[in-house]
mmCIF file as Biopython writes it, N, C-alpha, C and O atoms, coordinates in Angstrom:
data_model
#
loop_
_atom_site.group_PDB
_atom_site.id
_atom_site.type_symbol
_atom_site.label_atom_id
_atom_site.label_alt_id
_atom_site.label_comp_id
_atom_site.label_asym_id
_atom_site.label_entity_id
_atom_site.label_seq_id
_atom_site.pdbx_PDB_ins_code
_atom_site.Cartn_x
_atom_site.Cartn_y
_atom_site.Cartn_z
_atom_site.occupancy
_atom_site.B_iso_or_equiv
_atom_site.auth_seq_id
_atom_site.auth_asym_id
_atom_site.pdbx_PDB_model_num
ATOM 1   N N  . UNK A ? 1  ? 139.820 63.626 6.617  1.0 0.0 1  A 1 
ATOM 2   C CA . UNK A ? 1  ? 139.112 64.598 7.432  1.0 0.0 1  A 1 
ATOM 3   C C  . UNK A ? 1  ? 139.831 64.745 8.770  1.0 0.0 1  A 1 
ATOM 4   O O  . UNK A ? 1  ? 140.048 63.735 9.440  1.0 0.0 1  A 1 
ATOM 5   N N  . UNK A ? 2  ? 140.147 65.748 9.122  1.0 0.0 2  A 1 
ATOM 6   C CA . UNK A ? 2  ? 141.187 65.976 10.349 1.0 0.0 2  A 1 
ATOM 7   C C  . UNK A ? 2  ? 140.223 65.872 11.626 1.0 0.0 2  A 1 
ATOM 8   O O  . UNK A ? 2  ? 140.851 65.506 12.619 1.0 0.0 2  A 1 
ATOM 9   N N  . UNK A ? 3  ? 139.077 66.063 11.820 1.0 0.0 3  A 1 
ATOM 10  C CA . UNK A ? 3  ? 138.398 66.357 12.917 1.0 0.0 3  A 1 
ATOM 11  C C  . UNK A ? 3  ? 138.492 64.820 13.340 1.0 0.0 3  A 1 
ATOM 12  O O  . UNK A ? 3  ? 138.363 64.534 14.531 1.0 0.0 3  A 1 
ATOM 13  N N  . UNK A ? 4  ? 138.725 63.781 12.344 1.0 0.0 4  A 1 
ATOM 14  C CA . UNK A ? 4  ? 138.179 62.395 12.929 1.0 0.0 4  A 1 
ATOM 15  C C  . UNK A ? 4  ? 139.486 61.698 13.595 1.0 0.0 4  A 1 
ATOM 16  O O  . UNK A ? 4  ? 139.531 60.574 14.095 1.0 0.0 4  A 1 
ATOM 17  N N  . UNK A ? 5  ? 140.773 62.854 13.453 1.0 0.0 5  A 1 
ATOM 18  C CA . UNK A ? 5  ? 141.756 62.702 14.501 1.0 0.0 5  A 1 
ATOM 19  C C  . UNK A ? 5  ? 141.769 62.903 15.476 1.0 0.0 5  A 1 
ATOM 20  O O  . UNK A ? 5  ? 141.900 64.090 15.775 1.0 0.0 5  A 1 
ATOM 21  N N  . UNK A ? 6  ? 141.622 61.705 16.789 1.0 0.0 6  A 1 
ATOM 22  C CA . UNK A ? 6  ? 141.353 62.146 18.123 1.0 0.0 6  A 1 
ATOM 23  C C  . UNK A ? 6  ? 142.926 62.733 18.812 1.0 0.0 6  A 1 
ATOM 24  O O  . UNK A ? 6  ? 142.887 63.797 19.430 1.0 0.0 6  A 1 
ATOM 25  N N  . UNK A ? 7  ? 144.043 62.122 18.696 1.0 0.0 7  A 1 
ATOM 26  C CA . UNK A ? 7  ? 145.202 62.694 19.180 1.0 0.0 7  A 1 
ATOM 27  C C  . UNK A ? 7  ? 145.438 63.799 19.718 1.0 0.0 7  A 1 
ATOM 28  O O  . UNK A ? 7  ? 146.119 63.828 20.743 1.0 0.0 7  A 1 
ATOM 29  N N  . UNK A ? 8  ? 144.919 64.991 19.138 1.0 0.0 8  A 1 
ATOM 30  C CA . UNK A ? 8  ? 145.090 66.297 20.234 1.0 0.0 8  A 1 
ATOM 31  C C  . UNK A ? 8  ? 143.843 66.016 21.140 1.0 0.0 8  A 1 
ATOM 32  O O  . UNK A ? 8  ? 143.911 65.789 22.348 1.0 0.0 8  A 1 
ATOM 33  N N  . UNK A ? 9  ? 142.775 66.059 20.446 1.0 0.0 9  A 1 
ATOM 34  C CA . UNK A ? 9  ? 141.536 66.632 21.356 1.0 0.0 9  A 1 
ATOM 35  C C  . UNK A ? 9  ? 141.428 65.332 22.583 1.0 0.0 9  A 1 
ATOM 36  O O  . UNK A ? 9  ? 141.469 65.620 23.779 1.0 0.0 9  A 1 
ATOM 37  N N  . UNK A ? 10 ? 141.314 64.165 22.194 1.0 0.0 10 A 1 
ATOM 38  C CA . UNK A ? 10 ? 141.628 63.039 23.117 1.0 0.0 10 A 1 
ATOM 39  C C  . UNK A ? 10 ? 142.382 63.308 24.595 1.0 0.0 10 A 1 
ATOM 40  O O  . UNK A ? 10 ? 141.823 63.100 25.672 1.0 0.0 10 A 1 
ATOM 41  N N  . UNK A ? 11 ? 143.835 63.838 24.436 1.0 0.0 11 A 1 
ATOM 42  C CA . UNK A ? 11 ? 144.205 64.636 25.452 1.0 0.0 11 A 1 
ATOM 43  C C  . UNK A ? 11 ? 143.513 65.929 26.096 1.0 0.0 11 A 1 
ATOM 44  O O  . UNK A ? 11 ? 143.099 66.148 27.234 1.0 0.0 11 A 1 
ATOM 45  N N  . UNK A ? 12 ? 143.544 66.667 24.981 1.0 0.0 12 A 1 
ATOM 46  C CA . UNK A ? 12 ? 143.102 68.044 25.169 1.0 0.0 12 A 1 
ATOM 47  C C  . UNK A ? 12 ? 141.799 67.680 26.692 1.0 0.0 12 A 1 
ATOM 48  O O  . UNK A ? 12 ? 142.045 68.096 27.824 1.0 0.0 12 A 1 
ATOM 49  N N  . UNK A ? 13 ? 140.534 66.887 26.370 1.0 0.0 13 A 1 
ATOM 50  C CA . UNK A ? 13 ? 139.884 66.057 26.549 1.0 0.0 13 A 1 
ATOM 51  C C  . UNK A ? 13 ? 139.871 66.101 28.327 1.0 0.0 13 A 1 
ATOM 52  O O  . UNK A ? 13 ? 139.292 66.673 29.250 1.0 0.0 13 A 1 
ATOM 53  N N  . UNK A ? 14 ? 141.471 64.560 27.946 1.0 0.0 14 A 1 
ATOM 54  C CA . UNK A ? 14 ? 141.339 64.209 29.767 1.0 0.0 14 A 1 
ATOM 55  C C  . UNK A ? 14 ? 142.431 65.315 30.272 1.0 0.0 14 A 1 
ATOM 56  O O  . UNK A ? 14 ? 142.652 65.377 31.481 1.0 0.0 14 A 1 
ATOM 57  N N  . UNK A ? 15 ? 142.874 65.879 29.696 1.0 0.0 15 A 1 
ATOM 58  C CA . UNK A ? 15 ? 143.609 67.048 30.879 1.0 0.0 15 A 1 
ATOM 59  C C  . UNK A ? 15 ? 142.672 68.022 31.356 1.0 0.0 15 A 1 
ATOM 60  O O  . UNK A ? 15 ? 142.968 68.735 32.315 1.0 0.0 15 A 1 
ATOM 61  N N  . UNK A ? 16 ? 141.537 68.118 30.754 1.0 0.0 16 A 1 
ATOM 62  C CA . UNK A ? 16 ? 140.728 68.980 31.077 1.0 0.0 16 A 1 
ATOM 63  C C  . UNK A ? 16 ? 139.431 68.223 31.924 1.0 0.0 16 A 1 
ATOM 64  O O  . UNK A ? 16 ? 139.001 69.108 32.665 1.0 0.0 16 A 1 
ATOM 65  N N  . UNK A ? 17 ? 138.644 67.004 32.130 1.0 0.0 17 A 1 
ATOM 66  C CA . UNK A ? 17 ? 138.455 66.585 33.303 1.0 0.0 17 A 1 
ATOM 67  C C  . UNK A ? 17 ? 138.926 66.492 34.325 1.0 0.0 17 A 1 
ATOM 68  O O  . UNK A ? 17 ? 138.360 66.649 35.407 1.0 0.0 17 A 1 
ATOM 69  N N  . UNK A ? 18 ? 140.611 66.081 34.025 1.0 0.0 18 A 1 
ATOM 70  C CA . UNK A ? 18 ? 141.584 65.593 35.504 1.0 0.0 18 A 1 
ATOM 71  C C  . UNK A ? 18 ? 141.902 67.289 36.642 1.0 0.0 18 A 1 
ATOM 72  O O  . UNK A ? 18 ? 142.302 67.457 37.793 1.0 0.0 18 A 1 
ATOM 73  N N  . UNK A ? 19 ? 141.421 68.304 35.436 1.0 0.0 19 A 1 
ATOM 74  C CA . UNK A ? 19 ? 141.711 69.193 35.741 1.0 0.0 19 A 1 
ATOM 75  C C  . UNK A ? 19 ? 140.760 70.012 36.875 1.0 0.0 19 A 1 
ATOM 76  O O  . UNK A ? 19 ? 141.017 70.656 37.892 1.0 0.0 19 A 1 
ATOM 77  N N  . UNK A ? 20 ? 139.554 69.653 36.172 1.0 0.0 20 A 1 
ATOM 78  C CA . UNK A ? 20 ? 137.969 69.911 36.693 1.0 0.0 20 A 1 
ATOM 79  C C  . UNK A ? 20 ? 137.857 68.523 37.919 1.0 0.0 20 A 1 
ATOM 80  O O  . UNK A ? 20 ? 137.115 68.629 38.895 1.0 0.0 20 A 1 
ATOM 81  N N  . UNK A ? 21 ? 138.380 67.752 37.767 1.0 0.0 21 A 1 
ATOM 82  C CA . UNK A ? 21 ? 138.071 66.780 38.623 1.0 0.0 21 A 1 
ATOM 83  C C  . UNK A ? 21 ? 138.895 66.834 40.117 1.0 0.0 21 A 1 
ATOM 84  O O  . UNK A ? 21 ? 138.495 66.588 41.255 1.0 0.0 21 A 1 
ATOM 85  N N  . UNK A ? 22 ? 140.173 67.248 39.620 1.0 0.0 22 A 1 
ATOM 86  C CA . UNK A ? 22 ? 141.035 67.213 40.582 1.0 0.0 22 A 1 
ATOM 87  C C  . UNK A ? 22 ? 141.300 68.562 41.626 1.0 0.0 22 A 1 
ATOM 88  O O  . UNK A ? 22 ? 141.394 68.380 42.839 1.0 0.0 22 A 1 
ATOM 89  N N  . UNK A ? 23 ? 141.422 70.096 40.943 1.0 0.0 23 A 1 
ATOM 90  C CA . UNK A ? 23 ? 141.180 70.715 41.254 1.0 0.0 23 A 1 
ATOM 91  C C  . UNK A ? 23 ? 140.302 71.667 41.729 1.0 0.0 23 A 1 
ATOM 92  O O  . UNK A ? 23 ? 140.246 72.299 42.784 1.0 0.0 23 A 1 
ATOM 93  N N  . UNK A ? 24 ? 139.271 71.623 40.201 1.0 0.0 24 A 1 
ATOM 94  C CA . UNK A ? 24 ? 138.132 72.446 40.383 1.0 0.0 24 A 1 
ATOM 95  C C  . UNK A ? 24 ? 136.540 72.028 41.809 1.0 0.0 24 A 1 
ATOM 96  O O  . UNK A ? 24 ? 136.137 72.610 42.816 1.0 0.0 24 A 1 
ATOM 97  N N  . UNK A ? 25 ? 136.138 70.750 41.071 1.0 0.0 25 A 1 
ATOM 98  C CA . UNK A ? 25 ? 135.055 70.448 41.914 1.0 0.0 25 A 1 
ATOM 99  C C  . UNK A ? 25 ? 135.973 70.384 43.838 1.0 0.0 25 A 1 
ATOM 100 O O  . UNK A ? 25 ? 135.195 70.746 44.721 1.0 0.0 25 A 1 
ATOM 101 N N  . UNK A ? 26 ? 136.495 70.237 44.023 1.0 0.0 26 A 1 
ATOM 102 C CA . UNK A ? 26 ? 136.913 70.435 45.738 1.0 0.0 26 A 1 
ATOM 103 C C  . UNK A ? 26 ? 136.906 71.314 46.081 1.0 0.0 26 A 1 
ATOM 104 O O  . UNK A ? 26 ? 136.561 71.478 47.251 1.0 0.0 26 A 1 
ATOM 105 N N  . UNK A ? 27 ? 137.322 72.540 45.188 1.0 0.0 27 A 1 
ATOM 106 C CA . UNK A ? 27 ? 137.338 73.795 45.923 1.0 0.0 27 A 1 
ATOM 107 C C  . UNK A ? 27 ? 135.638 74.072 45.592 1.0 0.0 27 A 1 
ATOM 108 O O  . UNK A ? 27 ? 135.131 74.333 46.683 1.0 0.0 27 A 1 
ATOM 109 N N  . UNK A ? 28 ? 134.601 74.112 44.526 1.0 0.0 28 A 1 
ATOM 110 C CA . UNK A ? 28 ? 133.483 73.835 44.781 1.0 0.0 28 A 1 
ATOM 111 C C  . UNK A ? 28 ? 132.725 73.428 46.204 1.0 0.0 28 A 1 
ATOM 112 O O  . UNK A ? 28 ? 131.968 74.005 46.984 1.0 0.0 28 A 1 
ATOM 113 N N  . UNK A ? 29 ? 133.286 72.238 46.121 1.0 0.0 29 A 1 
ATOM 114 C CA . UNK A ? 29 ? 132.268 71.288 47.374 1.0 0.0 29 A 1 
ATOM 115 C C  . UNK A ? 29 ? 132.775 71.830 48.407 1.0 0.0 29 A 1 
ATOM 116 O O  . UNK A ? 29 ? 132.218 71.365 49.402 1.0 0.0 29 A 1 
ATOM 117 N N  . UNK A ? 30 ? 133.625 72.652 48.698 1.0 0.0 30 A 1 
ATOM 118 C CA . UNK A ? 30 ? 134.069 73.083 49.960 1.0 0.0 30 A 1 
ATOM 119 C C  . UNK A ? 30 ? 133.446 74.043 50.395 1.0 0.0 30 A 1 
ATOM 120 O O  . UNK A ? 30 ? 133.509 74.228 51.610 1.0 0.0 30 A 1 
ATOM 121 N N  . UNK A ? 31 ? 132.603 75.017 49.529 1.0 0.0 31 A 1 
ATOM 122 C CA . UNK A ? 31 ? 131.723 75.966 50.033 1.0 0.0 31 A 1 
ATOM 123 C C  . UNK A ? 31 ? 130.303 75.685 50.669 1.0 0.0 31 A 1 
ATOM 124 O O  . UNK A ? 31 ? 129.361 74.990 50.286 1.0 0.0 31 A 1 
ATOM 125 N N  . UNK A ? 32 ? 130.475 76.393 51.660 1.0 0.0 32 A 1 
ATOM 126 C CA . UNK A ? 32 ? 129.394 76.178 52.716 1.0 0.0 32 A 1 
ATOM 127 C C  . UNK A ? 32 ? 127.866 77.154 51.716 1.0 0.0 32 A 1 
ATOM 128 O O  . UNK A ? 32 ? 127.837 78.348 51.416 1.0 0.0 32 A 1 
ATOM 129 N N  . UNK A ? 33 ? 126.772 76.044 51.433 1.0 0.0 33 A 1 
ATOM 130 C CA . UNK A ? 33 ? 125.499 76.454 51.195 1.0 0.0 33 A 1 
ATOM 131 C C  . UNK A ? 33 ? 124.617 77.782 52.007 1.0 0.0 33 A 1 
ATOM 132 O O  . UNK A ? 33 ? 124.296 77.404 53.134 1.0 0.0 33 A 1 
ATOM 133 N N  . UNK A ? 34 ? 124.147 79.245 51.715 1.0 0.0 34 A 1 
ATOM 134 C CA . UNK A ? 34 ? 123.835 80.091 52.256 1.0 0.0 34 A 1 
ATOM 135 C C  . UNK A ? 34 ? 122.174 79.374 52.868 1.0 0.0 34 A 1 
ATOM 136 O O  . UNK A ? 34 ? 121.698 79.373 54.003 1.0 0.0 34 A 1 
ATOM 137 N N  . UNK A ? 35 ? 121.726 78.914 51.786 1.0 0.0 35 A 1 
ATOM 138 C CA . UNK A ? 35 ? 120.392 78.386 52.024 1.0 0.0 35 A 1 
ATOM 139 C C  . UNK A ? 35 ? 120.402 76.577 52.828 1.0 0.0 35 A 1 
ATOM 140 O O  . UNK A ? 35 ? 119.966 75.594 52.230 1.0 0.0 35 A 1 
ATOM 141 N N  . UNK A ? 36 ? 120.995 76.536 54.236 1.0 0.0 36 A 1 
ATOM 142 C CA . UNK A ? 36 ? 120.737 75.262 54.294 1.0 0.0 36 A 1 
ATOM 143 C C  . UNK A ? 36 ? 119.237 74.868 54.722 1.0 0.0 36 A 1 
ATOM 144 O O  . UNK A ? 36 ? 118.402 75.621 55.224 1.0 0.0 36 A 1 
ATOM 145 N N  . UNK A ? 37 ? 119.113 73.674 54.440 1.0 0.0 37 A 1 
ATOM 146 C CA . UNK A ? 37 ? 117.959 72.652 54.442 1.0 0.0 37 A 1 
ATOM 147 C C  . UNK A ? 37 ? 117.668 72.736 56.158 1.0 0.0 37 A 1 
ATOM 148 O O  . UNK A ? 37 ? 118.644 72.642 56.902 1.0 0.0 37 A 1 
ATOM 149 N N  . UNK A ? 38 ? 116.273 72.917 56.748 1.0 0.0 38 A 1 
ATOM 150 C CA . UNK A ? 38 ? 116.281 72.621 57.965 1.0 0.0 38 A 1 
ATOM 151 C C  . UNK A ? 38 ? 115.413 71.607 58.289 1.0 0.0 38 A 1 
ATOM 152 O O  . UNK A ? 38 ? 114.551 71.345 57.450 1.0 0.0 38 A 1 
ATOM 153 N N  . UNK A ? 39 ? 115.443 70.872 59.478 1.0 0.0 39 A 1 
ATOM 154 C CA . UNK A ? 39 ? 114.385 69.722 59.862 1.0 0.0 39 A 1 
ATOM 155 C C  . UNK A ? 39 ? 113.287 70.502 59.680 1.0 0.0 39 A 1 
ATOM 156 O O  . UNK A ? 39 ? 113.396 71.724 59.782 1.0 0.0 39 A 1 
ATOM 157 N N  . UNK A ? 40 ? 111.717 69.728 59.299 1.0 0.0 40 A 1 
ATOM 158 C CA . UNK A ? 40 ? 110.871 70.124 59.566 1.0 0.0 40 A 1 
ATOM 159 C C  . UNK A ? 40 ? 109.949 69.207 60.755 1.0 0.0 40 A 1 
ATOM 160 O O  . UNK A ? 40 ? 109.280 68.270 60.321 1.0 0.0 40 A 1 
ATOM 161 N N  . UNK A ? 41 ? 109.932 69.483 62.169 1.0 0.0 41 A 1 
ATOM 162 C CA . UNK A ? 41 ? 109.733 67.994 62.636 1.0 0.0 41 A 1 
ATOM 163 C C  . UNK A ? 41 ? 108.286 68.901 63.517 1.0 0.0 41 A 1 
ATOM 164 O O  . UNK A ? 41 ? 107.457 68.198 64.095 1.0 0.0 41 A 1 
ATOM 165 N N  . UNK A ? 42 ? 108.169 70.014 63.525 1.0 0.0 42 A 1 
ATOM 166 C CA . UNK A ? 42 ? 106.660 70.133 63.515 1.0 0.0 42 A 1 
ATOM 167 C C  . UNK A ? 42 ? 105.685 70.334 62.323 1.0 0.0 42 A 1 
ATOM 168 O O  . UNK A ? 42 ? 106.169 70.945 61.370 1.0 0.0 42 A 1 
ATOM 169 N N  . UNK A ? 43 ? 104.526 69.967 62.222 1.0 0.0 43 A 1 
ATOM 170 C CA . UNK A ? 43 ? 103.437 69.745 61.333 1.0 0.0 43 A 1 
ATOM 171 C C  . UNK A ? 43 ? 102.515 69.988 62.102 1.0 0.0 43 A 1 
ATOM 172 O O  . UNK A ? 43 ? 102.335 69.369 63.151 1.0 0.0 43 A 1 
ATOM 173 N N  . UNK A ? 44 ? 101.438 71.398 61.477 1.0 0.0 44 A 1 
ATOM 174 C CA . UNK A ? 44 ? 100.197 71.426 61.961 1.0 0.0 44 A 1 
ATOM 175 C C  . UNK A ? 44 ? 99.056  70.799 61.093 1.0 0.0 44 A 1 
ATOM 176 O O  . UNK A ? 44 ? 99.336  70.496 59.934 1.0 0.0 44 A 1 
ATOM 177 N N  . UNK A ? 45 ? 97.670  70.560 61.610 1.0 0.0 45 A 1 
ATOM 178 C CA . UNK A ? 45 ? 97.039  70.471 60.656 1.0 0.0 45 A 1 
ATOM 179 C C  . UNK A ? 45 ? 96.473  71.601 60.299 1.0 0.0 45 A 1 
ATOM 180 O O  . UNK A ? 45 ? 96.250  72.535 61.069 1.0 0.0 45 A 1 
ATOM 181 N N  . UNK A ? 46 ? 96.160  71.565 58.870 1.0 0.0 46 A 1 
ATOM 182 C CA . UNK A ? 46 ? 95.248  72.524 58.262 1.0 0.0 46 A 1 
ATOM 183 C C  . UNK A ? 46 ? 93.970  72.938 58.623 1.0 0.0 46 A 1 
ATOM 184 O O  . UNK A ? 46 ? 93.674  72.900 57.429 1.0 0.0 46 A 1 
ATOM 185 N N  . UNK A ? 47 ? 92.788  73.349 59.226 1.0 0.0 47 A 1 
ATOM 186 C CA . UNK A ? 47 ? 91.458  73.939 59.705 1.0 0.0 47 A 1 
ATOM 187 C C  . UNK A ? 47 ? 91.056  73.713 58.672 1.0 0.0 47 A 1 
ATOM 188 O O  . UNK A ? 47 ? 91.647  74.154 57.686 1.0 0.0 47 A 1 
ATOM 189 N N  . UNK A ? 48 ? 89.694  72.800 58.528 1.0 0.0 48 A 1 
ATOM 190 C CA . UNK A ? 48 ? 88.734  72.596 57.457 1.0 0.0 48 A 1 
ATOM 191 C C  . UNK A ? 48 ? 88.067  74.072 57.084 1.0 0.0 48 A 1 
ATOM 192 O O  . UNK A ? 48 ? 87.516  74.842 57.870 1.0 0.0 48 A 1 
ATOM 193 N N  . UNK A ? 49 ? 88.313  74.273 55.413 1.0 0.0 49 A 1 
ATOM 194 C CA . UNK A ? 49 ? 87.383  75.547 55.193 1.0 0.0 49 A 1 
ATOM 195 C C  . UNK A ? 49 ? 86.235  75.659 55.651 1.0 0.0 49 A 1 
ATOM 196 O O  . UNK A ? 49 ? 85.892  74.499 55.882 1.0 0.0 49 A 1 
ATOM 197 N N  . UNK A ? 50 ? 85.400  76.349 55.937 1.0 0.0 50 A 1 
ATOM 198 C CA . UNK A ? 50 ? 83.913  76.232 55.647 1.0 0.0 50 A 1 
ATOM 199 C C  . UNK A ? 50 ? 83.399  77.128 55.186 1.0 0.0 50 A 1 
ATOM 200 O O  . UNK A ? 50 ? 83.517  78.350 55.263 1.0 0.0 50 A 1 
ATOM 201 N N  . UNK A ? 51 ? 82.492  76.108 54.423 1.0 0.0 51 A 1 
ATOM 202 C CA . UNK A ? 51 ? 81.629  76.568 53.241 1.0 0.0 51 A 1 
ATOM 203 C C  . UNK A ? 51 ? 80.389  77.259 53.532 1.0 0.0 51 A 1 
ATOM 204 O O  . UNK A ? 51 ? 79.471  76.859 54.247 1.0 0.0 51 A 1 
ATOM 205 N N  . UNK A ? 52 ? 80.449  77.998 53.094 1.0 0.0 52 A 1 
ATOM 206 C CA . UNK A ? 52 ? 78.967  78.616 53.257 1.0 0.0 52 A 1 
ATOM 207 C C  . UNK A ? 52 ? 77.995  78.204 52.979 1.0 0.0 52 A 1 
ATOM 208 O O  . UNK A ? 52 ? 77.039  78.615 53.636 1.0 0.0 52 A 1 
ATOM 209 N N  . UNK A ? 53 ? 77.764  77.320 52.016 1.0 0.0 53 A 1 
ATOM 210 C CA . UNK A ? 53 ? 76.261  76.372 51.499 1.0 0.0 53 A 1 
ATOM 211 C C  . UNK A ? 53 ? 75.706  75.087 51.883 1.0 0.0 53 A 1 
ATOM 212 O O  . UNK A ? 53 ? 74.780  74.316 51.628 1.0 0.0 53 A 1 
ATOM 213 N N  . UNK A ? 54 ? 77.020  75.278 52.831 1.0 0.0 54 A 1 
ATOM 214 C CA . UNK A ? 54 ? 76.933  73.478 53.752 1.0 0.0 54 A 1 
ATOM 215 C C  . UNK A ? 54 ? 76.795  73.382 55.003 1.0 0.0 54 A 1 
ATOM 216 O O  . UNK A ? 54 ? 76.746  72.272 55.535 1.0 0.0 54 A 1 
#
């Protein structure tokens, strides 16, 4: 059964992580996020509903 020959795909394989690893994800991580995260360091409290039957 030929598929259970790893020899090409084995390579095929790590040239194609080293490839994604080395090149691809950096130029990735290098882009600046449109949506950044901001402090949230005020907090109000919420106003108790009130109920009408109480």
């Amino acid at each position: 059964m030929p598929q259970l020959n790893p020899n090409p795909w084995f390579t095929i394989m790590l040239l194609t992580w080293f490839t994604f690893s080395l090149l691809i994800q950096p130029k990735l991580l290098s882009f600046t996020s449109t949506n950044s995260p901001t402090d949230k360091t005020t907090t109000t409290k919420p106003t108790p509903w009130t109920w009408p039957w109480t």
